[in-house]
C-alpha positions as semicolon CSV with decimal commas, in nm:
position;residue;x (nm);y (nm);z (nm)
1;X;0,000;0,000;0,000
2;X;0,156;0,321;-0,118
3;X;0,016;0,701;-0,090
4;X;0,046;0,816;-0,420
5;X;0,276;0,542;-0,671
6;X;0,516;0,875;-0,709
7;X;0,625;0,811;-0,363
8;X;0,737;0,451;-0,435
9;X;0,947;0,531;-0,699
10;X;1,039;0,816;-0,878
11;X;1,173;0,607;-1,206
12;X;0,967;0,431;-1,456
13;X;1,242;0,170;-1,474
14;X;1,180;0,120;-1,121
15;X;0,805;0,085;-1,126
16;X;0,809;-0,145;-1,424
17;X;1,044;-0,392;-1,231
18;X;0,817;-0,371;-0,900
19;X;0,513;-0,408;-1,102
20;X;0,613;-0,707;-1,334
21;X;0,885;-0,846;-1,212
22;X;0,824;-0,828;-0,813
23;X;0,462;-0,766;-0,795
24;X;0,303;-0,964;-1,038
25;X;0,523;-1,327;-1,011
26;X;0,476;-1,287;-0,630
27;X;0,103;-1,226;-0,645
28;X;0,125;-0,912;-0,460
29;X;-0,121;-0,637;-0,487
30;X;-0,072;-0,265;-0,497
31;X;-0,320;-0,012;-0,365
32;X;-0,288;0,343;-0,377
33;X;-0,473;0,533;-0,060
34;X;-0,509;0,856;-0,330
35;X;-0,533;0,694;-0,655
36;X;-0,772;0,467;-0,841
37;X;-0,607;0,225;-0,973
38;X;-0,582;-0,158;-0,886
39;X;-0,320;-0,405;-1,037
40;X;-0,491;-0,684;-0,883
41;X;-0,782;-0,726;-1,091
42;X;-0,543;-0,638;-1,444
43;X;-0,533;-1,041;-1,601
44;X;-0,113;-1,120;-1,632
45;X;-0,136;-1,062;-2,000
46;X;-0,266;-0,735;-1,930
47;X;-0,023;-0,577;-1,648
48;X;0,252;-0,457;-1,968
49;X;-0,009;-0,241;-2,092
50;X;-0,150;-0,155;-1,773
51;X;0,246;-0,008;-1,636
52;X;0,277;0,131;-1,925
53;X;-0,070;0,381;-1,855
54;X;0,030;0,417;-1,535
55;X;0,368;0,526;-1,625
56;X;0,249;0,806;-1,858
57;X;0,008;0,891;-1,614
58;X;0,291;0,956;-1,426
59;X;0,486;1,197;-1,660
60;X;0,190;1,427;-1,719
């Protein structure tokens, strides 16, 4: 559980590794308390596409 994703990590190389590579093949979920967004419910096919929109979402 994180406050905003920004305060987890402030590189998208970072956040891609936590989400795919540490998250994901451990079956751990991350919440936001600010933001609403779930990677839980994104299918495993799904979760490239899905860091990818958060990572934009990130830059703007």
């Amino acid at each position: 559980m994180v406050y905003k994703i920004d305060r987890l990590t402030r590189r998208q190389r970072d956040l891609w590794y936590l989400l795919e590579d540490v998250f994901q093949k451990n079956e751990v979920a991350l919440v936001s308390v600010t933001e609403p967004f779930d990677i839980s419910t994104v299918p495993r096919k799904g979760i490239s596409g899905y860091a990818r929109g958060i990572c934009l979402a990130l830059e703007g």
